[in-house]
N, C-alpha and C positions, 0 to 999 in steps of 0.2 A: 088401606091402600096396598095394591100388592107390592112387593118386595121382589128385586131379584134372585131371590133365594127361592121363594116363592114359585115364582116363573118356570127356575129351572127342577124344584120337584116335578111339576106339573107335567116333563114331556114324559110319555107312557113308553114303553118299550113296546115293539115289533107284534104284532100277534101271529105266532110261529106257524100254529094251526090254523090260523086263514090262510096263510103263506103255503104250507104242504096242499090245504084245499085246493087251492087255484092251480097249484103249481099241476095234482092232480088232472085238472078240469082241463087244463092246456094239451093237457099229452094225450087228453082222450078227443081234441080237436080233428078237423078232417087235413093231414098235413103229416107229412113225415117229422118224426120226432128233431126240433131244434131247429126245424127251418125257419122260423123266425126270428130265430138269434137271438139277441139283446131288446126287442119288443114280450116277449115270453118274459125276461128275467125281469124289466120291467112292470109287466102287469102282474107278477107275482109280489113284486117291492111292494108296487099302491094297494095291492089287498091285503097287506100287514098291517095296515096303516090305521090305527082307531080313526080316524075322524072322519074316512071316509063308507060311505054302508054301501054304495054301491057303484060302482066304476064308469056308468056309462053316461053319459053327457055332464061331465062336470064342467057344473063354473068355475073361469078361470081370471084370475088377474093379476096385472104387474103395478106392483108400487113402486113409484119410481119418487128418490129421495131427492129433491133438489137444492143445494148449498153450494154459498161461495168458500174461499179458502184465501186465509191470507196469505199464503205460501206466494199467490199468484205476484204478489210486488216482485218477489225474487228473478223473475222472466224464466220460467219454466214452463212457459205455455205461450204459442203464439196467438190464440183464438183472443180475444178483448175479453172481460169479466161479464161485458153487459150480456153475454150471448147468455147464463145461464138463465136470469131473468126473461129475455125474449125465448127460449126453446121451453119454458117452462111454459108459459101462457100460450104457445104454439099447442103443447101438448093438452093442456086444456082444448082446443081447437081441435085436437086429432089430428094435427096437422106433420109430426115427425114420424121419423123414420120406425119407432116402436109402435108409433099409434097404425103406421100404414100396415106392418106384419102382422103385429094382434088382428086386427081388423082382419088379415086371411082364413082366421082359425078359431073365430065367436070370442076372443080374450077381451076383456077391458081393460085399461090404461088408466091408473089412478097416480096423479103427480101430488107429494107434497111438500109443501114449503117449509124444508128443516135448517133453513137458515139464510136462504137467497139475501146476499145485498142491497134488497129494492122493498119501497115501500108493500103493505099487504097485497096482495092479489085477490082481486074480488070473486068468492066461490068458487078458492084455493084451502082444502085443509093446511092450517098451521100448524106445527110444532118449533116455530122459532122461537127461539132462545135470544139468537143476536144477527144482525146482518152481516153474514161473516165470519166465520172461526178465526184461532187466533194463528199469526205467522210463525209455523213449527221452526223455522230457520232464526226465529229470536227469540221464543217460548214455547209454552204448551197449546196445543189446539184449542183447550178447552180446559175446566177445571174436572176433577174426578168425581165432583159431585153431579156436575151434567151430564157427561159422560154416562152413569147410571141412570140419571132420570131419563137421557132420551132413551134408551135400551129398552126400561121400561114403556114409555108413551108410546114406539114404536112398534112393542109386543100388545100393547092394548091395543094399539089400531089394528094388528092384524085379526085379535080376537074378536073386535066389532066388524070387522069384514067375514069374517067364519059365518059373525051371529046373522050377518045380512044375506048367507048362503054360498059364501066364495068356498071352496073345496078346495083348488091350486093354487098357491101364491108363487110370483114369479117376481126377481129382486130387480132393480133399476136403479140406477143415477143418474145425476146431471149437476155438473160441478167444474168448472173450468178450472184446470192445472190437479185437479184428484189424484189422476195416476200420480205425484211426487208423496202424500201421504201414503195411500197403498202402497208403493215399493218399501215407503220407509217399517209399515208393519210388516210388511212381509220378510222383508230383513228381520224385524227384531224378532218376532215371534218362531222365526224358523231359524233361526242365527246365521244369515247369508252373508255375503257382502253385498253392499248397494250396486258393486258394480254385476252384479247375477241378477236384479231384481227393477233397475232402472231402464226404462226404452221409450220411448220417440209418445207413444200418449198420441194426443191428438197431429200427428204431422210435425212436430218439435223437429228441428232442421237438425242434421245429424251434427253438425260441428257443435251444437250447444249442449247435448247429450252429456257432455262429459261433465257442466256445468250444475247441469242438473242432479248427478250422480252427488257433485260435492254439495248441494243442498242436504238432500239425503244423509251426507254423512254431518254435516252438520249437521242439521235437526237431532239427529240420535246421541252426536257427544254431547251436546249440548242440555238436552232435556233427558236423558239418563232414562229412559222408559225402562219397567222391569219386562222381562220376556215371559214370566211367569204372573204378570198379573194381564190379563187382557184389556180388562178397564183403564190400568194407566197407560197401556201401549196406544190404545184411542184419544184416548183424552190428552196425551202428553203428543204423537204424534199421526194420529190420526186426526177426523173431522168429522163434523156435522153428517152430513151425509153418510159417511163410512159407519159412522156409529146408530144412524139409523136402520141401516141394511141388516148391520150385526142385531139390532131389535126385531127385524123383521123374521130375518131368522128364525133366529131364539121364539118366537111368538109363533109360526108356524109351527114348530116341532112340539111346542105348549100344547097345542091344537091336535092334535096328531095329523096332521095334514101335510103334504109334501112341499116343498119348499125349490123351484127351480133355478138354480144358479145360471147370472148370464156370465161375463170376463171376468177380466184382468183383478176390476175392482171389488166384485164380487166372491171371486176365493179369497183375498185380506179379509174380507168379513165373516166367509165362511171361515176361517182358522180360528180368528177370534172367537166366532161362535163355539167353535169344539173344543178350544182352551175352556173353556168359562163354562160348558155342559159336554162331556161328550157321546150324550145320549144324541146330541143334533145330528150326529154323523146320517142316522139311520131315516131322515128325512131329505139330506139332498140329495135332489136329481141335478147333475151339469147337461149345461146344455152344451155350450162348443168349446173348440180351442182358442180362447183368444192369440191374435197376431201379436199381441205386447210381449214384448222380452219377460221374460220371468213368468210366463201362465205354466210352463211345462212341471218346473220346480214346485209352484203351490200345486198343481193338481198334483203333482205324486204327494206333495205332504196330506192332502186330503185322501189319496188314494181314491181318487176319484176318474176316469173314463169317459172326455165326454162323449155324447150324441154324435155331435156334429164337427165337421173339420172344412170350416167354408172361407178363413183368415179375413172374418168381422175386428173390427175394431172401433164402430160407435160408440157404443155403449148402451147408454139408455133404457136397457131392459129388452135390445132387439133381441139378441142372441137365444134371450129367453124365450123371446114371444114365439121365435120361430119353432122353439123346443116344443110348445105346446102343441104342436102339430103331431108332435114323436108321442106325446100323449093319449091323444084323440084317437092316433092308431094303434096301440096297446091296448085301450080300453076297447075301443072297436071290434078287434080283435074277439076279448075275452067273452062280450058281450053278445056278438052277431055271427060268428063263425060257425059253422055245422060240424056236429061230432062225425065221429065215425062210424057211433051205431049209428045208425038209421038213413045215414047220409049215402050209403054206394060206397063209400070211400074203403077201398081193402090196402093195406101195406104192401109193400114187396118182402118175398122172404127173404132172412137174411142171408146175408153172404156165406156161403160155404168156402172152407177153405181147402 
């Protein structure tokens, strides 16, 4: 069986010299040098990338993790619990708001059930454990040994979606009151205060904000998480869900395959993930800036740039989905663009001064 140690042998380093090739192949495009911007820097990242051989039409998909949280008794969430189980079986349908963007840009929409509250869901992948994680504001999410195992289960399903021909994986959730575990890893792992890394989540009415803050800091005096191990900052105040996304990760970058970051909830998982490998750096792509307080803080710790700056705040895996659009035209790009030679295309000479 594989091991987490395992897993994280396995992600390959950058191929430099595909990287120089493209990077080449770009500047010999019919276009003034760099006018593409940040699509160029892009399609030069994905042709590093072992897992990918060739750029143009890849398949693409979002897992989206779906788990309750018993944080949620605490009232840090005004949404009801039941909505995770109803928006889950919705997205089986196609029916939300990640399934309607994927839908724009050939993506698939793959939901799994990493701990929903509710009986199974019929021709729903499981990876539950329990209905429910455990309430960080009176213990740990979860035990440390789950915590590994879902990491792992999480990194095989990505590798059995590699094996079925996916090329992009794009992260997702769904998890009613999640944003109060993310803030609280984002705290530990970056050693913030809660009050830098706690914000309003789903519409939380700003007077309770503050309430929510002292969750937060409860959970973290309480359950002592180490900032140096990332497994117990999950397990002790993270969740289900979070600890899947952090598998998804990790399993992507195993894969040499790119890995598309959507918010808030998704950089705690990417930190996670680069505590615990920091070869994972070198497969995310962000896709926007989340509107949640504390997105600006993790993406500098990730030192990451997103895409897009549009003040989403679903979640879901939207932000991603929309990213693979910023895909489709990079590789676009690389693959259908006319050089120079042969195309008409002459430069202007340069500037004299």
């Amino acid at each position: 069986m594989t091991t987490l140690k395992d897993l994280i042998r396995a992600i390959p380093p950058l191929d430099h010299t595909a990287m120089q090739a493209a990077e080449q192949h770009i500047n010999g495009l019919a276009k003034p040098p760099r006018s593409l911007g940040r699509l160029e820097d892009l399609a030069v990242h994905l042709a590093g990338m072992p897992g990918i051989n060739h750029p143009d039409n890849l398949p693409k998909e979002i897992i989206v993790m779906c788990a309750d949280h018993g944080v949620f008794a605490e009232g840090v969430a005004v949404t009801p619990q039941e909505v995770t189980a109803i928006q889950a079986r919705n997205i089986q349908k196609q029916l939300t708001g990640v399934c309607a963007v994927a839908r724009s840009n050939g993506t698939s929409v793959l939901p799994v059930d990493i701990g929903i509250d509710c009986d199974p869901i019929d021709d729903m992948i499981s990876l539950k454990l329990a209905r429910g994680c455990g309430n960080i504001a009176k213990g740990p999410a979860m035990s440390y040994a789950d915590a590994e195992h879902l990491l792992i289960a999480s990194a095989e399903l990505v590798k059995q979606r590699v094996a079925a021909g996916i090329r992009v994986v794009g992260t997702g959730e769904l998890g009613i009151a999640n944003t109060t575990p993310a803030s609280a890893m984002i705290s530990v792992l970056c050693g913030l205060d809660p009050h830098d890394t706690v914000g309003i989540g789903a519409n939380l009415p700003l007077d309770r904000v503050s309430h929510k803050e002292a969750i937060v800091r409860q959970a973290i005096a309480l359950n002592k998480p180490d900032p140096a191990d990332a497994i117990d900052v999950l397990a002790k105040v993270g969740g289900y869900d979070l600890t899947g996304m952090t598998g998804v990760i990790l399993g992507a970058a195993a894969c040499g395959i790119p890995v598309v970051l959507d918010g808030f909830l998704s950089y705690a998982c990417a930190i996670a993930a680069c505590r615990l490998a920091p070869a994972v750096r070198d497969y995310l792509i962000p896709s926007h800036f989340s509107a949640e307080k504390g997105a600006g803080i993790a993406l500098e710790q990730l030192g990451l740039k997103p895409f897009l700056y549009l003040d989403l705040r679903l979640g879901e895996g939207s932000g991603a989905a929309l990213a693979m659009s910023v895909i489709n035209a990079a590789c676009s790009m690389y693959c259908h663009m006319g050089h120079q030679a042969g195309s008409g295309f002459t430069l202007p000479p340069s500037p004299t001064r």
